[in-house]
C-alpha positions in Angstrom: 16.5 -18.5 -32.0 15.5 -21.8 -33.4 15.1 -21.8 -37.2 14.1 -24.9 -39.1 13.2 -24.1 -42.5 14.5 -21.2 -45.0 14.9 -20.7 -48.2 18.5 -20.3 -50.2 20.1 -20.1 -53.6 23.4 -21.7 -54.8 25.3 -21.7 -57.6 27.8 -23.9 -58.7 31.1 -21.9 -60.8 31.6 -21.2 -64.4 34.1 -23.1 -66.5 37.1 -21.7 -67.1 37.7 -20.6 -71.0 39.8 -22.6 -73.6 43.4 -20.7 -74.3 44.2 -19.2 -77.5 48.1 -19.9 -77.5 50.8 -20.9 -80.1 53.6 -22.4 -79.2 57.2 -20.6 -79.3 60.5 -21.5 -78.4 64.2 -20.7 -80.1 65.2 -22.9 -82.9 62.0 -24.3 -83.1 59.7 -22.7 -86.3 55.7 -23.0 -86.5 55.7 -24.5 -83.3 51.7 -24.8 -83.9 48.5 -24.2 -81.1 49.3 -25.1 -77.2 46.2 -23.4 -76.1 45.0 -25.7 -72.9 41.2 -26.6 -71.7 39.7 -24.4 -69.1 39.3 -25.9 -65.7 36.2 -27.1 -64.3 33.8 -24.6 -62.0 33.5 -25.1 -58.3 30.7 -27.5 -56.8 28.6 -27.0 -54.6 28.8 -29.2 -51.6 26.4 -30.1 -48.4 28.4 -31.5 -45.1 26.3 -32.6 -41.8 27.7 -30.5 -38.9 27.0 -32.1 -35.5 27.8 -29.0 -33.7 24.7 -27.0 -35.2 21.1 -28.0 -34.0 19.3 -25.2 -36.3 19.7 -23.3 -39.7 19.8 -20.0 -37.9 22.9 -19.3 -40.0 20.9 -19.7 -43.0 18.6 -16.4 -41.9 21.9 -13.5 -42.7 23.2 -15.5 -45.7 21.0 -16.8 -48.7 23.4 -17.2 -51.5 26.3 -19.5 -52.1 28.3 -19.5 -55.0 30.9 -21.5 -55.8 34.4 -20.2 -57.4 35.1 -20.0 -61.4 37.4 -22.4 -63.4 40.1 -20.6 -64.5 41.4 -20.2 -67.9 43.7 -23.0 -70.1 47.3 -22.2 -69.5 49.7 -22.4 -72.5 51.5 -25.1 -73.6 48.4 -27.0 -73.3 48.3 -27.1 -69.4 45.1 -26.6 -67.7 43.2 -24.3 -65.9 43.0 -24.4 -62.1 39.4 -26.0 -61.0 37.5 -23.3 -59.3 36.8 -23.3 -55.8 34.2 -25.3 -54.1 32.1 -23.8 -51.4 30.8 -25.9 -48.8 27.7 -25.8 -46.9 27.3 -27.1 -43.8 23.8 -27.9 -41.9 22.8 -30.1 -38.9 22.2 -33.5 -39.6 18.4 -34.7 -40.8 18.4 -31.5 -43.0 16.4 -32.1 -46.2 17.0 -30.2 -49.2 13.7 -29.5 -51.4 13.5 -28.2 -54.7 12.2 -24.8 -53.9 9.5 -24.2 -56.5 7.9 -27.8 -56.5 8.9 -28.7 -53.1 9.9 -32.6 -54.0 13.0 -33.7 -52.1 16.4 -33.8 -53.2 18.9 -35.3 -50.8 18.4 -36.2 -47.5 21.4 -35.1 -45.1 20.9 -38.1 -42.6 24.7 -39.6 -43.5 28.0 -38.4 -42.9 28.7 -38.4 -47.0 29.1 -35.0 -48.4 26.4 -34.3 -51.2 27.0 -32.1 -54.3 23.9 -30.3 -54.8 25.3 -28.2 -58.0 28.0 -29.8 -60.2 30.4 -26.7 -62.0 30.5 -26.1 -65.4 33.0 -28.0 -67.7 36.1 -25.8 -69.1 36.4 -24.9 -72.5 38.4 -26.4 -75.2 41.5 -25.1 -75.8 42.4 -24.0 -79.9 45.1 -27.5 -79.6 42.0 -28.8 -80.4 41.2 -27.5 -83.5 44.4 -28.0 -85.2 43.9 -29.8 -88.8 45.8 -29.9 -91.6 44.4 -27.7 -93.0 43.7 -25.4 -90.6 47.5 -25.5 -88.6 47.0 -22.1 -86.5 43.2 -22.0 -85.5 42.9 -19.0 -83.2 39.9 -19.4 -81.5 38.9 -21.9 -78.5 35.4 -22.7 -76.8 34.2 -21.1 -73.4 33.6 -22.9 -70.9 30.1 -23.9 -69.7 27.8 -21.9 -67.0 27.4 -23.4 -63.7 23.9 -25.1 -62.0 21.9 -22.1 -60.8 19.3 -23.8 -57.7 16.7 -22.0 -55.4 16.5 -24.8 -52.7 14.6 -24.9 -49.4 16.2 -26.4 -46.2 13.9 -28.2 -43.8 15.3 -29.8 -40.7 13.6 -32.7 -39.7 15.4 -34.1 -35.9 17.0 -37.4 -36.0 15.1 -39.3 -32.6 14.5 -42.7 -32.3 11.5 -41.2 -29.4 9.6 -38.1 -29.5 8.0 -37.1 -26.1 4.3 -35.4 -27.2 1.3 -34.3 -25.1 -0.1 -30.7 -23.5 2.3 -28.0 -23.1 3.2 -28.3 -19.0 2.6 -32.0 -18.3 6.5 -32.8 -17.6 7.8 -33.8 -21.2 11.3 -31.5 -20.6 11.2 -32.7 -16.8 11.3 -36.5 -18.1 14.2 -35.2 -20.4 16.3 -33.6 -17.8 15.9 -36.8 -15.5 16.5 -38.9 -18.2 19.4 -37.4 -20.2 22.2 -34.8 -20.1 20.1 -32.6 -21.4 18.8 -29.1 -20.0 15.9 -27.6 -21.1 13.9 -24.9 -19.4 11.9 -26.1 -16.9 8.8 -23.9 -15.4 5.2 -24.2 -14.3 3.6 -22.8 -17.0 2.6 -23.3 -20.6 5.0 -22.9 -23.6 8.4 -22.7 -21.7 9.7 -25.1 -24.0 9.8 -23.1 -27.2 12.3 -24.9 -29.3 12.9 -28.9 -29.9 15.3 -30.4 -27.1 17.5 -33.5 -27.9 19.1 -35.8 -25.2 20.6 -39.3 -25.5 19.4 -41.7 -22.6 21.8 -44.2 -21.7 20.3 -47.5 -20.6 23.7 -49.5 -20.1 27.0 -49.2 -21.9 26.4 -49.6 -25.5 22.2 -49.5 -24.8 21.0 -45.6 -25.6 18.8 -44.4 -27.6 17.7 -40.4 -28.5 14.8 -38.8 -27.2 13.1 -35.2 -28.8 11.6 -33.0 -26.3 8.7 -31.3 -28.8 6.9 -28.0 -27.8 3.7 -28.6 -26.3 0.7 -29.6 -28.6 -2.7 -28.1 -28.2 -6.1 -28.5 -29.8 -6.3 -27.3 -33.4 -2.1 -27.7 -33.6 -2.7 -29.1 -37.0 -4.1 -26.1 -38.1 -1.4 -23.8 -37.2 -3.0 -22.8 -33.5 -0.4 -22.1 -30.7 3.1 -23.6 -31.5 2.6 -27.5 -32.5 2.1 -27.1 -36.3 5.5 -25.7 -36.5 7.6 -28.1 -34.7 5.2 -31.7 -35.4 7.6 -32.2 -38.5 10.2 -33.2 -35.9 8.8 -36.6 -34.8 8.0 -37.5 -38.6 11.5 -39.5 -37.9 10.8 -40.7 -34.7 10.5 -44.6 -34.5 8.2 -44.7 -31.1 6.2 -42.0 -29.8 6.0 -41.3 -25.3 2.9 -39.6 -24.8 2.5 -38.2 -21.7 -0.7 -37.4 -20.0 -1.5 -35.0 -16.7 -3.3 -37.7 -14.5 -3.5 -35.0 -11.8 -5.5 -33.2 -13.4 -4.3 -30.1 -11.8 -4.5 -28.1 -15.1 -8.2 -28.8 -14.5 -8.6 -31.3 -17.9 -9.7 -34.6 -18.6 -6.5 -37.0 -19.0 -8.7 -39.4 -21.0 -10.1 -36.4 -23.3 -6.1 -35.4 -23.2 -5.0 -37.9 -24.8 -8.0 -38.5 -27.5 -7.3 -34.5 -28.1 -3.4 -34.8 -28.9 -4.0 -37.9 -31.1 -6.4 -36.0 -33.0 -3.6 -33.8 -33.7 -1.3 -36.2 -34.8 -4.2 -37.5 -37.2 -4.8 -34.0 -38.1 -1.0 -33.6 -39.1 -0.3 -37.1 -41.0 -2.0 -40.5 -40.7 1.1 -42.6 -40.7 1.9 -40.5 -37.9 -1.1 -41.0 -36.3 -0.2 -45.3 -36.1 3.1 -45.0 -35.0 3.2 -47.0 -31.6 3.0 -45.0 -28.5 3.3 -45.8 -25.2 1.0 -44.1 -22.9 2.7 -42.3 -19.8 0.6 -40.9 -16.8 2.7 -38.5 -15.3 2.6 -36.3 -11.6 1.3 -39.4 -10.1 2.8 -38.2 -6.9 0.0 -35.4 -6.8 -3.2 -37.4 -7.5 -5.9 -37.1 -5.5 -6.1 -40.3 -3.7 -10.3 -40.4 -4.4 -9.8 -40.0 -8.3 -10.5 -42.6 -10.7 -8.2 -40.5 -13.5 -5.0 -43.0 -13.4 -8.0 -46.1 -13.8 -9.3 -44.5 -16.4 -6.6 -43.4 -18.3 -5.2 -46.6 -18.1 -8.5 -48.7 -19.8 -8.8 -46.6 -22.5 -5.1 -46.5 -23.3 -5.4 -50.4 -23.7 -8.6 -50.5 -25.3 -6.7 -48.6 -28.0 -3.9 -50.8 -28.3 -1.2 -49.0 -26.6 1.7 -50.3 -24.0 0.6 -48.2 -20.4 2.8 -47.2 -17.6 2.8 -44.6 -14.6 5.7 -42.4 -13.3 6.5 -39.1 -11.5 9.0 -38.0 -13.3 9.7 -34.8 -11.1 10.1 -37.3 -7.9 12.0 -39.8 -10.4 9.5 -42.5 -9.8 8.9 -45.1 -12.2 11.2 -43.1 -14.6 14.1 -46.0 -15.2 11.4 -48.7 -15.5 9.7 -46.6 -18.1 13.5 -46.2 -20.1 13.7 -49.8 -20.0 10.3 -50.4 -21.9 11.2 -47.6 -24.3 14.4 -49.4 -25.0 13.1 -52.8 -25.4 10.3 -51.5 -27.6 13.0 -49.7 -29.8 14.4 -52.9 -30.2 11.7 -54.6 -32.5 11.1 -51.4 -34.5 13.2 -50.4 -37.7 15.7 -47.8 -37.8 15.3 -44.2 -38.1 13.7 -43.1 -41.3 15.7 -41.9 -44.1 13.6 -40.3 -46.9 14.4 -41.1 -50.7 15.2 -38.5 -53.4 12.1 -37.0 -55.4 14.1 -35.1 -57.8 17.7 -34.9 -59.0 18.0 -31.4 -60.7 19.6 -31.5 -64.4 23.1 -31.0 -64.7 24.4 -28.5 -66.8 24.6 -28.9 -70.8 26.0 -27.7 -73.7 23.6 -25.3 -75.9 22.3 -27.3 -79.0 22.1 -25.6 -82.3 18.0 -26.0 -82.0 18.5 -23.4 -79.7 18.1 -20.4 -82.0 15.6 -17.5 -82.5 15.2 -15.3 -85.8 13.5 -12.1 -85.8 13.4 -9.2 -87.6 12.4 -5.8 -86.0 11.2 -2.5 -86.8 14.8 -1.1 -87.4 15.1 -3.5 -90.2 17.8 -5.6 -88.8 17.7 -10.0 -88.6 18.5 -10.8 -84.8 19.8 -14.3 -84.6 19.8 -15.2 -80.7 19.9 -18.1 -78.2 22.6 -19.7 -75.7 23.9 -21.6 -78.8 24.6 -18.5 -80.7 25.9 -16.6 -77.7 28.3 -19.9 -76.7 29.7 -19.6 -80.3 30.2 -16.1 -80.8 31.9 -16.0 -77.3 34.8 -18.2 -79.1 35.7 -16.5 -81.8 38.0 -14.2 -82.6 36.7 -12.0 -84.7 40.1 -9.8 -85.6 41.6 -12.7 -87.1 40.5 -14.2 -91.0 40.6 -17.6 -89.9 38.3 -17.1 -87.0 35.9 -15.6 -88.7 35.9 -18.7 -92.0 35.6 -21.2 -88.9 32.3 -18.7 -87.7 30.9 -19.0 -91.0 31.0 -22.5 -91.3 29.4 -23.4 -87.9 26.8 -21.0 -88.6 25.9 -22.8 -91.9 26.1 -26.3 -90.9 24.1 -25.0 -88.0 21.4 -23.7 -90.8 21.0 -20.3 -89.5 21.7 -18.9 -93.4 19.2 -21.3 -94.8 16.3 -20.6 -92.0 17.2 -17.1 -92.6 17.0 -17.1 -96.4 13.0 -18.9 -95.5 12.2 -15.8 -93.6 12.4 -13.9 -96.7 15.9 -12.0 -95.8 17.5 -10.0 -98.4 20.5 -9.2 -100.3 22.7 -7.0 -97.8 20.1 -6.6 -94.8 21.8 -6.6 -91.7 22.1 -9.7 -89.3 22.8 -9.3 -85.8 24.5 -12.7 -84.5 24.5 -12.5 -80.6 25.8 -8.7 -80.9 27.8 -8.9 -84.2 26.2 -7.3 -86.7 27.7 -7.8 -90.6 25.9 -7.8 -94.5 23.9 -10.4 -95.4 25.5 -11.7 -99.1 24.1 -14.3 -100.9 
């Protein structure tokens, strides 16, 4: 099955918690905090794979998450960094952001990209030691991971793309041309999926060529199988459009190659003016009295495009026709690589403007936010000390003096992300 677009979440790990550690050794007294930092969460990291050509993997798994920091070691050593997962996809993959679809990174490279950094580790309480606080027992968490709904497009890497009407020899021109082997029969849609190949003109002369599934009238619109597979000559740097000049599906090869162009027009405009060369193909079976292969030919010029013949089941004309591809590749610039949209915001620290006070039919004052719930989760709260450093950083936050504002009272009860104590004035 050939998948070329899904949807995925990722998550990069949590930072490991500060340590809470004193340090003790024989003969040494009041050896003071040796609580280390936490060590930094996993990333999440994007690799090209050459050996996969879809993201069929993609459809059985949808999230990726990316391992934990661990915790600060004592004597101030640090946590182990969590581990990284990596994610690998075929090259041209782009990754979208996706709720406003704008592109992230563009996995056209060999450089690994790191969609979602981890969260930093907490401090250890060695940093909290003053003189006059000597044996601090509390330390900071550490900081959540990136959290990311993506979407994964794959858009082929092809310097050509072969287009026209299902069954007028595209994959036959391929398999002639290239090592490749796509399926080959006489009737319509037996190519169902993109085909690669790389044609090699001379040693150190090739190029890659994209087999696309046959376009029809209305592809644009979603009808038969075109609209789904036209985002893989976006990249392409010169377009082969091959045209039935037999006849013998019983069209026009003139209105067949209007029709298809319409399509690409339909689809994108810059599309639409990327040079073609125009290729009438089973020239071994026209009828001798037709005047398609003249016709085809003047209104191919007339629109501006190069204009050759072949048979490419016969192989006739088909080399000639690789070395005007080649040659035309030659003046035209590399394959496209498209530019970041959107770089996602990395992780932060909560700020103390992140608090909420309410008070609700039980009576009680809920103070909440990611602030709160980062402070509270580095305190501890069976120990005097802890509980003087709590009450501090909650003043010089102002949570007593917004609270005092919204009218609270002597002894009412305040809930601070799930403690709950006497309000005192």
């Amino acid at each position: 099955m050939f998948v070329d677009l899904v949807r995925i979440r990722i998550k990069s790990g949590k930072g490991g918690d500060g340590r809470v550690s004193f340090h003790r050794e024989k003969y040494i007294a009041a050896g003071g905090p040796d609580g280390g930092d936490g060590g930094r969460g996993g990333d999440v990291v994007f690799v090209v794979d050459d050996n996969m050509s879809t993201l069929l993997d993609f459809r059985m798994k949808r999230k990726y998450v990316a391992g934990d920091g661990e915790m600060g070691g004592t004597k101030k050593s640090f946590g182990k960094k969590g581990e990284d997962i990596v994610i690998r996809v075929p090259r041209g993959t782009l990754i979208k952001d996706a709720e406003s679809g704008l592109l992230i990174h563009d996995m056209s490279d060999d450089k690994p990209y790191v969609a979602a950094r981890g969260g930093n580790g907490g401090w250890g309480n060695v940093h909290f030691a003053t003189p006059a606080r000597q044996a601090p027992r509390f330390a900071k968490p550490g900081l959540p991971g990136q959290e990311l709904y993506l979407t994964l497009e794959l858009k082929l890497i092809a310097d050509v793309g072969l287009v026209g009407f299902p069954n007028v020899g595209k994959s036959t021109l391929l398999s002639v041309t290239s090592a490749a082997r796509p399926k080959i029969a006489n009737y319509h849609f037996t190519t169902l999926t993109p085909n690669l190949g790389v044609v090699y003109i001379d040693e150190g002369a090739s190029f890659v060529m994209a087999d696309i599934p046959g376009i029809i009238e209305g592809a644009a619109e979603g009808a038969g199988l075109g609209f789904d597979f036209l985002r893989h000559i976006d990249r392409c740097r010169l377009l082969v459009h091959l045209v039935d000049v037999s006849g013998s599906e019983g069209r026009d090869p003139v209105e067949d190659l209007d029709a298809i162009n319409a399509e690409l027009r339909g689809y994108s405009e810059e599309l639409a003016k990327r040079p073609q060369i125009v290729v009438a193909n089973k020239c071994d079976i026209l009828d001798p009295d037709s005047d398609n292969l003249q016709r085809l030919k003047a209104h191919a010029e007339e629109l501006g495009y190069l204009f050759t013949s072949i048979s490419a089941a016969a192989n006739q004309g088909v080399r000639e026709l690789m070395g005007l591809v080649y040659a035309e590749l030659q003046k035209l610039p590399p394959v496209t690589v498209y530019e970041a949209e959107y770089i996602p915001p990395e992780p932060e620290a909560p700020t103390e403007r992140e608090i909420e006070i309410t008070r609700e039919d039980d009576g009680v004052w809920y103070v909440t936010g990611a602030w709160v719930d980062k402070v509270v989760g580095s305190i501890n709260f069976g120990d005097y000390e802890s509980r003087m450093y709590f009450e501090r950083v909650l003043r010089k936050a102002g949570v007593f003096d917004l609270l005092e504002q919204k009218g609270i009272e002597e002894k009412d009860t305040v809930n601070v992300g799930g403690i709950e104590f006497e309000y005192i004035f």
